[in-house]
DRENMAR-580653 format. One record per residue (C-alpha): x, y, z; residue in one letter. Coordinates in Angstrom, 3 decimals. Example, Ala and Ser with C-alpha at 12.3 -4.5 7.8 and 13.67 -1.06 7.14 Angstrom:
<recs>
REC         c1         c2         c3   residu
REC     12.300     -4.500      7.800        A
REC     13.670     -1.060      7.140        S
</recs>
This chain:
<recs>
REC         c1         c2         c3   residu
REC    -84.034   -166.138     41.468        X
REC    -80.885   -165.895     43.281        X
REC    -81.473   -164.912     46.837        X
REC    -77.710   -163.418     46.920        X
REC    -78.209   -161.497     43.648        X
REC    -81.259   -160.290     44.698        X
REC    -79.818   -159.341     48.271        X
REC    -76.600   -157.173     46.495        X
REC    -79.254   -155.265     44.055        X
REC    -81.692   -154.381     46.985        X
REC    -78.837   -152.876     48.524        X
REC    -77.438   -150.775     46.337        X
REC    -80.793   -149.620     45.814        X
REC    -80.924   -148.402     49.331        X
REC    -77.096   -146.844     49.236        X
REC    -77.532   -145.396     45.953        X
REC    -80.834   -143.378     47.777        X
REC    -78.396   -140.578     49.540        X
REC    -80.390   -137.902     51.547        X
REC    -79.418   -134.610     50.068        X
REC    -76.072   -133.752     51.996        X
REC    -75.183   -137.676     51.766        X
REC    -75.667   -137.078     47.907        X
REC    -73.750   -133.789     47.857        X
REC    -71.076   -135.299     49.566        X
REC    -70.848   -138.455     47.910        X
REC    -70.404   -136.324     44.463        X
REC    -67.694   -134.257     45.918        X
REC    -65.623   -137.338     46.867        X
REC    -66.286   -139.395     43.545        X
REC    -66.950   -136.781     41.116        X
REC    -65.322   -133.204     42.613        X
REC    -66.837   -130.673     41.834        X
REC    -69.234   -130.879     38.772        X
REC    -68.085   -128.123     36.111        X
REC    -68.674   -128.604     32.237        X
REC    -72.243   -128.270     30.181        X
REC    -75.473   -127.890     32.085        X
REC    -76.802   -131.558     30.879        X
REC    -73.486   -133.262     32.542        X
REC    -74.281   -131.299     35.517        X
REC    -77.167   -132.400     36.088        X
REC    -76.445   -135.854     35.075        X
REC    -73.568   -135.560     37.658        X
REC    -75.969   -135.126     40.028        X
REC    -78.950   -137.928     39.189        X
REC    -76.533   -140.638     38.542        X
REC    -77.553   -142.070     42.060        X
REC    -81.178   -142.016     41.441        X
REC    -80.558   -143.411     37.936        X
REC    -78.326   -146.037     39.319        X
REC    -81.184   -146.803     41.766        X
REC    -84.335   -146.635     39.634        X
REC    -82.374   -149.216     37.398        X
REC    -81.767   -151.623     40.299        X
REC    -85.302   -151.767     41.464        X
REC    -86.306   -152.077     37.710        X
REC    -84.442   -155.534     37.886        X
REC    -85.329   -156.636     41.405        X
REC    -88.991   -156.105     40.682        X
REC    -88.459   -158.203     36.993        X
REC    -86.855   -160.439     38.975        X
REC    -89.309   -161.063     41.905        X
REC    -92.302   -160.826     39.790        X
REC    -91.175   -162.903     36.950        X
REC    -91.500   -160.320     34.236        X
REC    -89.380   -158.212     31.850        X
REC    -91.267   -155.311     30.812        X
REC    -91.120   -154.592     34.698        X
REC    -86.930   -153.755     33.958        X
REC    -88.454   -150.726     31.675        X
REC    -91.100   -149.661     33.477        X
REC    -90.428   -149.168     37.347        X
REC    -87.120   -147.529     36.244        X
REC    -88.966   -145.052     33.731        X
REC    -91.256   -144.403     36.260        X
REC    -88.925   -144.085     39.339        X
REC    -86.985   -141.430     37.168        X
REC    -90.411   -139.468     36.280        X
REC    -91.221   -139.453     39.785        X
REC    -87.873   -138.101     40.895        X
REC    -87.964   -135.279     37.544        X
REC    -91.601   -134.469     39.430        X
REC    -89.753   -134.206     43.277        X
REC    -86.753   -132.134     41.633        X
REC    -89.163   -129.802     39.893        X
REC    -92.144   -129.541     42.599        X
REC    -88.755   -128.774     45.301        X
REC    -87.627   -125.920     42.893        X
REC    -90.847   -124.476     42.895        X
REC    -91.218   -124.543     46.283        X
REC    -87.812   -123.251     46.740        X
REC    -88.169   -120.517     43.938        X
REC    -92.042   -119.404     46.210        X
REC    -89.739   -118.765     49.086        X
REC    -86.814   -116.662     47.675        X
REC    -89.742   -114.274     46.246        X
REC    -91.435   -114.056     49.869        X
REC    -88.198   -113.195     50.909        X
REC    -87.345   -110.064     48.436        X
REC    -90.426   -109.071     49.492        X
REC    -89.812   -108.652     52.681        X
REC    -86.125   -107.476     51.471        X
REC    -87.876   -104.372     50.311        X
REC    -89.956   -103.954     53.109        X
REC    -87.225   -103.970     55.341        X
REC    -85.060   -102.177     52.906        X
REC    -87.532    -99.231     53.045        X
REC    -87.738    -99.473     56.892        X
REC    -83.886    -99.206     56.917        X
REC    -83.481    -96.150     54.477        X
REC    -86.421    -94.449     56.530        X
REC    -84.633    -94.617     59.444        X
REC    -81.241    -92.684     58.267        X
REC    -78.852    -95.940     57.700        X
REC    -76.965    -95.153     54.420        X
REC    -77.807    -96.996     51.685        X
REC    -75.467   -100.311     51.907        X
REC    -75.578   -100.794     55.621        X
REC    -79.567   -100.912     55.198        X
REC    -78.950   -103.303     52.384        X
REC    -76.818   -105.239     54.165        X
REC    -78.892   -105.589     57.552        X
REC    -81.865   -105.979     55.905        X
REC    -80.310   -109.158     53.796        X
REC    -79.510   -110.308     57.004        X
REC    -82.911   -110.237     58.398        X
REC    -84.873   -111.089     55.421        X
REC    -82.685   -113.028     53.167        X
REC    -79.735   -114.764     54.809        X
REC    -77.878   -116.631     51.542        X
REC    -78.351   -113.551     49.545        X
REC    -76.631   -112.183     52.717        X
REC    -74.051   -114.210     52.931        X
REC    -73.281   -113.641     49.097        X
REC    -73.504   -109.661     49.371        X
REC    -71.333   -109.581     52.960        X
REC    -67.875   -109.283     51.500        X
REC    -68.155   -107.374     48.321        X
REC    -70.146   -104.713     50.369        X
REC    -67.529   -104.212     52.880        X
REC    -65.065   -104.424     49.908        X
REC    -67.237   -101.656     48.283        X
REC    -68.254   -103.631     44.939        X
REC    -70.740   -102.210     42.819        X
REC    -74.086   -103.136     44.550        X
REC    -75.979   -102.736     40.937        X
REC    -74.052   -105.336     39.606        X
REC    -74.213   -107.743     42.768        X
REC    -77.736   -107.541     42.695        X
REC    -77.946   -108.237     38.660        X
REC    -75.856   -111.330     39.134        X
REC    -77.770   -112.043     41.716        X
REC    -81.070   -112.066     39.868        X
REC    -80.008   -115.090     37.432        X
REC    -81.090   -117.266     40.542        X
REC    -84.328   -118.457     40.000        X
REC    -87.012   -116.937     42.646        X
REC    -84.428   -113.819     43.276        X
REC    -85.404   -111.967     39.511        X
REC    -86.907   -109.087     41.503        X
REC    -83.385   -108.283     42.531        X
REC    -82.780   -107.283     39.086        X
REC    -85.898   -104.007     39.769        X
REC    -84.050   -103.306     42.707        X
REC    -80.729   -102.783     41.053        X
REC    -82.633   -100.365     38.867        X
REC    -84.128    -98.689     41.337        X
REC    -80.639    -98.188     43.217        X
REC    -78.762    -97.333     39.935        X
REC    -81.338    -94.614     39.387        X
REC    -81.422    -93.095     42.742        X
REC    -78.025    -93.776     43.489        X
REC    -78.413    -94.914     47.129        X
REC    -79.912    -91.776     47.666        X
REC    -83.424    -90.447     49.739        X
REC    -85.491    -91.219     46.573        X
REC    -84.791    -95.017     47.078        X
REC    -87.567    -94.934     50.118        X
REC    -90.365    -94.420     47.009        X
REC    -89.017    -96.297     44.467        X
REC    -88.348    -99.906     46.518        X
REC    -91.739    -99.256     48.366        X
REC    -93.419    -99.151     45.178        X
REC    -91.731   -102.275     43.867        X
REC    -92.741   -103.768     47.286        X
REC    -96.134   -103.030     46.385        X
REC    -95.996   -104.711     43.293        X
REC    -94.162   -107.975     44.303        X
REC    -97.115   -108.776     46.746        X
REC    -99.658   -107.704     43.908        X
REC    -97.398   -110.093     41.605        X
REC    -97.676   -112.855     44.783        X
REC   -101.675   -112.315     45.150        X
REC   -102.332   -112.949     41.425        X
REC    -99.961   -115.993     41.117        X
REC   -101.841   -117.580     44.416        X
REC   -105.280   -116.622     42.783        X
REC   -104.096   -118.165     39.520        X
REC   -102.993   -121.176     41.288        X
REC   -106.169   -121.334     43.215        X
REC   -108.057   -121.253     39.999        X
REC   -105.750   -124.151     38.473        X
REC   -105.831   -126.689     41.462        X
REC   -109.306   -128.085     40.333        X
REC   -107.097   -129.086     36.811        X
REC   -104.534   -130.706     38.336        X
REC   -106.770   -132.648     40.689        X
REC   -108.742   -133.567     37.636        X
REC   -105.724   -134.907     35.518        X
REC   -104.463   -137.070     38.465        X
REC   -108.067   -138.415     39.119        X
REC   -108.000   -139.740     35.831        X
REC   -104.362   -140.906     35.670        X
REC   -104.953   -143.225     39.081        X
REC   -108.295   -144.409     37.428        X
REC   -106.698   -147.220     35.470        X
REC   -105.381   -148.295     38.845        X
REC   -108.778   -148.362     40.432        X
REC   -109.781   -150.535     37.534        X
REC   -106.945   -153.307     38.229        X
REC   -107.872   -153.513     42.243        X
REC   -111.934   -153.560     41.503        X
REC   -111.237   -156.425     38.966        X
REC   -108.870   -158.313     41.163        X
REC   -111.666   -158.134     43.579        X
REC   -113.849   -159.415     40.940        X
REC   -111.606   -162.728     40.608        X
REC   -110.321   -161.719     36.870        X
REC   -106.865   -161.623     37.406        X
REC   -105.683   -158.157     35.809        X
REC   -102.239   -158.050     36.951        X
REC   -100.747   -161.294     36.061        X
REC   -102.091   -161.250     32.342        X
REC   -100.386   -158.045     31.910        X
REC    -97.193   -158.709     33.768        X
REC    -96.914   -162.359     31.814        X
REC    -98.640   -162.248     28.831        X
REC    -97.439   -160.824     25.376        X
REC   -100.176   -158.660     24.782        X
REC   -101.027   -157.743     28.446        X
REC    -97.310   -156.133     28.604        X
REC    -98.482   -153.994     25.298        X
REC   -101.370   -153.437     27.012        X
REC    -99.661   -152.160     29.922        X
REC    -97.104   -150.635     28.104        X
REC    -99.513   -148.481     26.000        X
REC   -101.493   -147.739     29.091        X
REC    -98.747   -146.159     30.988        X
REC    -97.726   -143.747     28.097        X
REC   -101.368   -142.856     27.341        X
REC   -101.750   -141.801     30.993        X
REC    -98.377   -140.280     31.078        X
REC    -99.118   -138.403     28.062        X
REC   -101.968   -136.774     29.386        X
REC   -100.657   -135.831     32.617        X
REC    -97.782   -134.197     30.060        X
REC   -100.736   -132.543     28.385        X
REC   -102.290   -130.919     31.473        X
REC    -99.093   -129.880     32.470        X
REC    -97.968   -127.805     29.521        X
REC   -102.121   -126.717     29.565        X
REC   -101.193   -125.303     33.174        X
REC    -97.738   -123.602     32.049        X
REC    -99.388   -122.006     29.210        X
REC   -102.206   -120.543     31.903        X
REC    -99.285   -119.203     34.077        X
REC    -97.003   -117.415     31.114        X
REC   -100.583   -115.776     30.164        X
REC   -101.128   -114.052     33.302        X
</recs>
């Protein structure tokens, strides 16, 4: 192996691994902004990653001497990173919720107080949910529609309550009868929380399961290393270890694929 190629490789590896505001950043200045269909979005935005995942595909080939390491640590560098995007967005979408919840509390606490209807809106964004504030500040000054700001506002994912609360304000019109009608809807967010976290709950033992059984194969190739057998060359440098392996990995995959839409199923049923 070439000790220069392998240097240049490793480090575009590490360049091509931007922290989120390096990655941002770095698409703004190469790309601009991204604009067309969804899928070159978000391709706009992975091509680092990608770019990566496919370098340490060929410096692992390279340094271990095998070629069905180029396909593999790439496909599963780009899983992983599909996993990170997805488990961030749900984390992100938990918090947005938490925070229209305590929107309408603080809505409530507002309009009980005497503020009219927008300035409560507007200082309890502020206090609750700052980006939504930020979004609302200048087409409430300007006097927008609020029922509309709040629909639009509802397309983001985590914020779909917003889209009750513009009912309830089209209906009572920024009026007194507001107070009820967001208190109520309060109510039911955190009832709509409490059953999601028991439902959760209830599903962590299948998830634990699933990856049990998906590191299990890895268990087996350390215990028979320790045994003397050799696992990992024959399937990194044999013909039918790198089926092997290659059969192995989608088999596990596949299941963890399985459990996953098993899980999504549970959660669109409750």
């Amino acid at each position: 192996m070439n000790p220069t190629l392998a240097g240049l490789l490793a480090a575009s590896a590490v360049l091509a691994f931007p922290g989120r505001g390096a990655r941002r950043r770095l698409e703004t200045a190469v790309l601009g902004a991204p604009r067309g269909p969804r899928w070159r979005v978000r391709l706009a935005g992975a091509w680092p990653t990608a770019l990566s995942a496919v370098a340490l595909g060929v410096v692992s080939s390279l340094l271990a001497r095998s070629v069905v390491l180029a396909v593999l640590v790439p496909f599963g560098a780009w899983r992983g990173y599909r996993a990170w995007v997805a488990h961030t967005a749900r984390l992100a979408a938990e918090q947005r919720r938490a925070e229209v919840i305590e929107l309408c509390v603080t809505l409530c606490s507002e309009l009980r107080a005497g503020r009219e209807a927008r300035e409560a809106l507007r200082e309890a964004c502020a206090g609750a949910c700052p980006d939504l504030a930020i979004y609302l500040a200048g087409p409430l000054s300007a006097g927008d529609d609020v029922v509309q700001l709040l629909r639009n506002a509802a397309g983001t994912p985590g914020l779909e309550a917003l889209g009750a609360l513009a009912a309830c304000w089209q209906v009572a019109d920024g009026g007194a009868g507001m107070v009820a009608a967001v208190g109520e809807l309060a109510d039911g967010l955190r009832a709509e929380r409490t059953q999601r976290r028991e439902l959760e709950a209830e599903l962590a033992g299948v998830r634990s399961s699933a990856r049990l059984l998906a590191l299990l194969p890895t268990v087996g190739l350390i215990i028979g290393s320790g045994m003397g057998l050799a696992p990992v060359p024959m399937l990194l440098h044999t013909g039918v270890g790198q089926g092997c392996l290659a059969l192995g990995i989608a088999f596990v995959l596949g299941g963890v694929m399985w459990m996953n839409r098993i899980v999504r199923a549970a959660e669109a049923l409750s």
